[in-house]
N, C-alpha and C positions, 0 to 999 in steps of 0.2 A: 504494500500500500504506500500512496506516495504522502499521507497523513494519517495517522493513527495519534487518539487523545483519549487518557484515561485518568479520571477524578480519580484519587489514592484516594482522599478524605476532605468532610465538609464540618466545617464546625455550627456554633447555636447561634452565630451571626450570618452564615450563606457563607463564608469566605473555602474559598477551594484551594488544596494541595494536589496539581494536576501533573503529567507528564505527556510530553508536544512530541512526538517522533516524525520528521523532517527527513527528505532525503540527503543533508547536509549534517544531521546530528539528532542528539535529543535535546531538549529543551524543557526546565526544571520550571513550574506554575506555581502562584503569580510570576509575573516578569516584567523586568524594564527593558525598553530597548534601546541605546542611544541611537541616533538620529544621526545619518552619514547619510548628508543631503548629495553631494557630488562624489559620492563611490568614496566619501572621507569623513570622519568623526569632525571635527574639525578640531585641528591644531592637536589631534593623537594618533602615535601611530598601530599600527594593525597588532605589532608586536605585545603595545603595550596593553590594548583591550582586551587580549588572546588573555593576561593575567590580573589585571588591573580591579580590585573588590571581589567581595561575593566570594572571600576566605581564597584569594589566590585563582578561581578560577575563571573570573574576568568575566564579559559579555557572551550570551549564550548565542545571543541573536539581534542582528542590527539592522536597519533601516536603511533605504536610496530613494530617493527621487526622479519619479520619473518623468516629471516636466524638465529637473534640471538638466538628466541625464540626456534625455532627447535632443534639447538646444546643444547641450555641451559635452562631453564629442560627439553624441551621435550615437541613436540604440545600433545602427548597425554597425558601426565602426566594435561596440563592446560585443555583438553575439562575434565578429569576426576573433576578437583576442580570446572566444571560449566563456562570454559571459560574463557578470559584475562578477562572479566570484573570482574567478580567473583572472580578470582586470584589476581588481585591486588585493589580489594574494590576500584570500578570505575564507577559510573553506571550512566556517562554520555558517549555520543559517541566517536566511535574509527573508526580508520581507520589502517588498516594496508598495509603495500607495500608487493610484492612478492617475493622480495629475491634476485630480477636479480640483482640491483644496489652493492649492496654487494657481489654478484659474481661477477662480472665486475672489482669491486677493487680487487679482486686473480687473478690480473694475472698469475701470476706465479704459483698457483696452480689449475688450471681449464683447462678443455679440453670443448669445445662447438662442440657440433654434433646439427643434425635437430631435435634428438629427444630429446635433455639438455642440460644439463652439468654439468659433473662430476666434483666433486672439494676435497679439501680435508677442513678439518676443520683446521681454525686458532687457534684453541684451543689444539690441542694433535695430531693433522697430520690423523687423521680419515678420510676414503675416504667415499663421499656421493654423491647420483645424484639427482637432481631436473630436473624435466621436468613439465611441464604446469601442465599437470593433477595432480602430486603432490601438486608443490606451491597451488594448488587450497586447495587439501585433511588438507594440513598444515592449511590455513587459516579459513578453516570453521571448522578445531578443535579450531581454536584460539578464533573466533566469534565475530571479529569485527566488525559494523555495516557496513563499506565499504571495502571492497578489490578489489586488485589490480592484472590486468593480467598479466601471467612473460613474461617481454619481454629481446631483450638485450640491454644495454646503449655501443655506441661505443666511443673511445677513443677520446681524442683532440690533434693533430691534427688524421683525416684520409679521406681518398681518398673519392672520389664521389663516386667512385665503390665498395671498399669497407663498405660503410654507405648502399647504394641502400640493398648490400647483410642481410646485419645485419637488414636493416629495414624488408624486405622480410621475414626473420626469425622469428620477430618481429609478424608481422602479420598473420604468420603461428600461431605460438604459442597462440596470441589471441585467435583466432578462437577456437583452441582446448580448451583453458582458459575456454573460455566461455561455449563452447559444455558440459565439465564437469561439471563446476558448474550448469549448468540449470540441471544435473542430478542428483547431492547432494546435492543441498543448503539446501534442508530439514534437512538433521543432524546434522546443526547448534547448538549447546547447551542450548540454550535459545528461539529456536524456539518454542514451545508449551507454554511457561512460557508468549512470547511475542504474543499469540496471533496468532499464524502461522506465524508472519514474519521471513522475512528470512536475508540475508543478499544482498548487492547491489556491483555489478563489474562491475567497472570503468575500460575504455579503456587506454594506455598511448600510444599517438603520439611520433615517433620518427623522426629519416630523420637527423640527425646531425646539422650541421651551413647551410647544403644547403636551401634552400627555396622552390625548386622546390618538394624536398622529404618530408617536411616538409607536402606542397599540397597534394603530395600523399598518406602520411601517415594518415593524416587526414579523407580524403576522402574515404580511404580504412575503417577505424576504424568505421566514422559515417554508413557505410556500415553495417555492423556488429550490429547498434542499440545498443548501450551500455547506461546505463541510466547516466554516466557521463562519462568526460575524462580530464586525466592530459595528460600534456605537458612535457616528460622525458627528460633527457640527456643534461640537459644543467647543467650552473655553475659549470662543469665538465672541466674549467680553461681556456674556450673563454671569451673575451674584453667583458666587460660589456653590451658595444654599439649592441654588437652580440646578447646576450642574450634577449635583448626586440626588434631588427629586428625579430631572430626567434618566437618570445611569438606573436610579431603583426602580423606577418604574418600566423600563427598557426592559432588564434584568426579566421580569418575571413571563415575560412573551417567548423570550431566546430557550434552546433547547439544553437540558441541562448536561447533557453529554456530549458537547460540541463547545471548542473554547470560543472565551467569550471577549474583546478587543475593543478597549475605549484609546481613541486615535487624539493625540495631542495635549498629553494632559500628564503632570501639570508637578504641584512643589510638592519635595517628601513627603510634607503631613498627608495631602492629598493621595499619592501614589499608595500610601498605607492604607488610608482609608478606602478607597476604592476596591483594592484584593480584599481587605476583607470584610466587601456585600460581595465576593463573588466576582470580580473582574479579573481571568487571569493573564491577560496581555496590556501594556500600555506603552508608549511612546512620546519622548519633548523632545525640544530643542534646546530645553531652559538648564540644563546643565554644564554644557560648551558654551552658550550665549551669555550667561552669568558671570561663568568665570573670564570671559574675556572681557567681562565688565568690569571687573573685581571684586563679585559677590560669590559668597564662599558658604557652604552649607555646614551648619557643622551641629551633633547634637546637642549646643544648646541654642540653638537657630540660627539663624541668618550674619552675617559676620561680612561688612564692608571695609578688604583690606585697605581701600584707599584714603581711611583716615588715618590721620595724625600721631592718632594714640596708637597707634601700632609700629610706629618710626625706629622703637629700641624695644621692642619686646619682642624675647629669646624663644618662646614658647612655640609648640608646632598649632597648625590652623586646632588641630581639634585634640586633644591632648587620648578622645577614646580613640580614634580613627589608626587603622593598621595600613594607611594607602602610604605607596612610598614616597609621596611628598609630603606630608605630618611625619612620615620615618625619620627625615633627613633635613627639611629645611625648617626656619623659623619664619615666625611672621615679619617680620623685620626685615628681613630680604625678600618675602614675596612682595611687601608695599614697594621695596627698592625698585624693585622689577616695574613694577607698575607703573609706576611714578617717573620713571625715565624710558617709559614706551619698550622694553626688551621683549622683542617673539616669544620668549621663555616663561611670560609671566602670563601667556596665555595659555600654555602647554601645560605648566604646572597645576595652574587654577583651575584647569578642564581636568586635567588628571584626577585630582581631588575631588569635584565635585563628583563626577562619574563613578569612582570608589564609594561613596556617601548614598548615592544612589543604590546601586547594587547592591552593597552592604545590606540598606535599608529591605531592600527585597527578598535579601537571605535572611535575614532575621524575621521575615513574616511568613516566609516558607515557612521557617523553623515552627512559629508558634501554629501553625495552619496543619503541621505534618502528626497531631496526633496521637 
C-alpha cells in the first residue's frame, strides 16, 4: 500500500497516538512538519533536520510548494533530476500543498473561473493558469509522498454566501483532483524505484468560520473517499477561539481511521492543543520566519533576542532545550549575531526554534502513547 495509518491509542480528550506509513518512511502521530517552501527549510540544512529535536531524531516529514516550485525551477526540470526528493537529497517523507493557498494570497493578480485561475507570477509578472488537473500534473512531477487537492481558501472576513460558493468550487475541483490523479499517479518518478507505489491525495475541508459548511464540506469530501484530509482556510487572521471551534467541529465529520491534517497553523501552545482534540498532522512557516526575526520559542514562552537585556547574558536560549544551539551558544552572541545582520543568526535561531517544535510534539506523542 502506498498509505497505511493506524490509531495505536486515543485518550479522554480525542487526542491520537497514530503511525503514517509513506513510501519514503514511517511517520510517528501527532506531527509537525517544517515548511520547505523552495525544496529548503529555510536557512537549515537537510543534514541538520535529518537530527535536529524530537530526542535526536529530527523531522519525520516536511513540506514544498508547489506554486513556488513550478515558477522556480520548474516541476519538470525536478521530475527530470528524479523528483523533490532526489533534488534536494531528502529521502524521508514529503508532503506537498496544491498551490491554491498561494493563489489566494494574489489577490490582486488572479482571476478565478470554475475551470482555475489564472494569475500572474510574483516573480517577473508572467501570466499562468492552474486548474485541478494541472496542480495535480505539477505535483506528481514533484513526487511527494502526499498531495494535496487545489481547492480555494476564502478571505477573512466573508459572507455565508459567499464561503457556501467558494466551498462548492472547492468540491468541484476535488473531485476532478482526484479523477486525474487516479489516472497519472503512475508517472510519479520514483514509482518503479518504490516498488509501484504511488503517491497519496489528501482531501482539504473548507466552509470558512461557518460550522454548518464546515458539516458540509466535510461530509461532501468523506464522500469522495480520500485516504486522508486536512482542514484548510483557517489562521487566515480569525480569533484564535474560532480556529479550534472550527478544527472541533470539523473533527467530528472526518473518518476516525484516516489521519486527520490542519494546514498552516500555528504557535507551540496551539500545535499542543490541536493533537490533543485529535489532529495528527500540522504544518507553519512560523518557526524559520520567527527566528529570522529574532523571536525564539522557549518553554517559558516567547523570548525576543533583539533586546538589550540580553547584550551580556551567558545563558543558552532555553536552559530545558537539548537542541544544539542552547548546547553551545549563549544568548549574548545570538543578539550579536542579530544585531550586526550575520546569515548565522538566522540558521541558529531557525535551528532552535524547529528543535522546540519537534520536541514539543514528542512530548505529546509521549503523553498520547498510553
Amino acid at each position: 500500500m502506498s498509505l497505511s495509518f493506524e490509531v495505536q491509542n486515543i485518550d479522554g480528550g480525542g487526542g491520537r497516538r497514530g503511525r503514517l506509513e509513506l513510501p519514503h518512511g514511517v511517520v510517528e502521530t501527532p506531527v509537525f512538519m517544517p515548511v520547505g517552501t523552495a525544496a529548503s527549510v529555510k536557512a537549515v540544512p537537510q543534514s541538520v533536520l535529518e537530527v535536529n529535536g524530537a530526542g535526536g531524531k529530527g523531522a519525520q516529514i516536511i513540506l514544498a510548494n508547489t506554486y513556488h516550485l513550478y515558477l522556480r525551477p520548474g516541476h519538470e526540470l525536478v521530475r527530470r533530476m528524479g523528483g523533490v526528493h532526489k533534488f534536494m537529497s531528502w529521502d524521508r517523507p514529503m508532503l506537498t500543498d496544491s498551490g491554491g493557498f498561494q493563489v489566494f494570497s494574489l489577490s490582486k493578480l488572479r482571476k478565478i473561473t470554475p475551470e482555475g485561475v489564472e494569475f500572474r507570477s510574483h516573480l517577473d509578472g508572467s501570466k499562468h493558469f492552474f486548474s485541478p488537473e494541472h496542480s495535480m500534473d505539477v505535483q506528481i512531477a514533484l513526487g511527494a509522498d502526499v498531495m494535496m487537492v487545489f481547492d480555494e481558501c476564502v478571505e477573512t472576513p466573508a459572507s455565508w454566501e459567499r464561503t457556501r460558493d467558494s466551498m462548492g468550487l472547492t468540491h468541484a475541483w476535488a473531485q476532478r483532483s482526484k479523477d486525474h490523479f487516479e489516472l497519472h499517479k503512475e508517472r510519479v518518478p520514483w514509482f518503479e524505484a518504490l516498488g509501484g507505489k504511488t503517491q497519496s491525495l489528501f482531501g482539504i475541508v473548507q466552509g470558512g468560520m461557518y460550522a454548518d459548511l464546515r458539516k458540509e464540506s466535510a461530509e461532501r469530501l468523506v464522500e469522495m473517499d480520500f485516504p486522508g484530509y486536512a482542514i484548510g482556510g483557517l489562521a487566515v487572521g480569525e480569533p484564535r477561539d474560532v480556529t479550534r471551534e472550527m478544527i472541533a467541529r470539523t473533527l467530528e465529520f472526518l473518518p476516525k481511521d484516516k489521519p486527520r491534517y490542519v494546514m498552516g497553523v500555528g504557535y507551540p501552545d496551539e500545535i499542543e492543543e490541536y493533537a490533543k482534540m485529535g489532529v495528527d498532522m500540522m504544518d507553519c512557516v512560523l518557526p524559520t520566519r520567527a527566528g529570522r526575526h529574532g523571536l525564539l520559542f522557549t518553554s517559558g514562552g516567547r523570548l525576543n533576542i533583539k533586546k538589550l537585556q540580553y547584550a551580556e547574558d551567558q545563558g543558552p536560549i532555553d536552559a530545558e532545550c537539548g537542541c544544539m544551539v542552547c548546547g553551545r551558544y549563549t544568548r549574548a552572541y545570538l543578539r550579536h549575531l542579530y544585531a550586526s545582520g550575520e546569515a548565522l543568526s538566522a540558521v541558529l535561531n531557525s535551528i532552535h526554534n524547529l528543535a522546540f517544535y519537534l520536541d514539543t510534539m514528542e512530548r505529546v506523542r509521549g503523553e498520547l502513547a498510553g
